[in-house]
C-alpha positions as CSV (number, residue, x, y, z in Angstrom):
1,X,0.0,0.0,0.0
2,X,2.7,2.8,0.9
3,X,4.6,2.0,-2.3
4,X,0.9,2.5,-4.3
5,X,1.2,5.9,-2.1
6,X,4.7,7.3,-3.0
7,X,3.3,9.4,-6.2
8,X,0.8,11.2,-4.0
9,X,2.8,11.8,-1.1
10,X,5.7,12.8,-2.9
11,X,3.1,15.4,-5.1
12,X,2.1,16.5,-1.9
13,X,5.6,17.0,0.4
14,X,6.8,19.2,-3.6
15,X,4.0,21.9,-2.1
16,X,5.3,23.0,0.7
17,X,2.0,22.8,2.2
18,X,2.9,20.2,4.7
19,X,6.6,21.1,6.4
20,X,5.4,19.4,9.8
21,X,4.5,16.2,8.5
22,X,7.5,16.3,5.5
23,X,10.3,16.8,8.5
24,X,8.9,13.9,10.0
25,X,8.9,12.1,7.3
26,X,12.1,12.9,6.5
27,X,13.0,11.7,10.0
28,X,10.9,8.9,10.5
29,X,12.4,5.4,10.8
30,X,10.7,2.9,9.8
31,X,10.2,-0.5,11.5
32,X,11.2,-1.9,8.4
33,X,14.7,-0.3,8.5
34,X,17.5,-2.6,9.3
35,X,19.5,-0.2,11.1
36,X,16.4,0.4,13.5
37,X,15.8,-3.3,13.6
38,X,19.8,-3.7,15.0
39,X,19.6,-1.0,17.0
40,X,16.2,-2.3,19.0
41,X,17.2,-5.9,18.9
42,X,20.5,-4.9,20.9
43,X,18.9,-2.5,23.1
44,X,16.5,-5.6,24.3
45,X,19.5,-7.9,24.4
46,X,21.5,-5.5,26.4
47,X,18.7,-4.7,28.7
48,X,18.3,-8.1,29.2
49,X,22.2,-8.7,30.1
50,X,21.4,-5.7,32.5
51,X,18.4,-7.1,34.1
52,X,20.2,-10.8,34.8
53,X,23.4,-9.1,35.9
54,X,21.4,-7.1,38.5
55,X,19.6,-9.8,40.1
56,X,22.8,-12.1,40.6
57,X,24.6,-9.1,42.5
């Protein structure tokens, strides 16, 4: 569906009529970023670490 989108949206951010919504589009991650997906993944793996290592002391 967003890729059916991209003409519209892109139509629309080339107005100017929208700045809020085209700066946070701009810097938006998506879930289906791979960087984001890293990022989050070792966040909960690190958390995790954190957790165990604080109940064991």
């Amino acid at each position: 569906m967003r890729v059916g989108l991209a003409p519209q949206m892109r139509w629309l951010m080339a107005t100017g009529r929208y700045p809020v919504l085209e700066r946070h589009l701009v810097e938006a991650r998506r879930k289906d970023d791979p960087q984001w997906q890293f990022e989050l993944g070792l966040d909960c793996v690190l958390d995790g670490i954190a957790a165990r290592l604080a109940k064991s002391c």
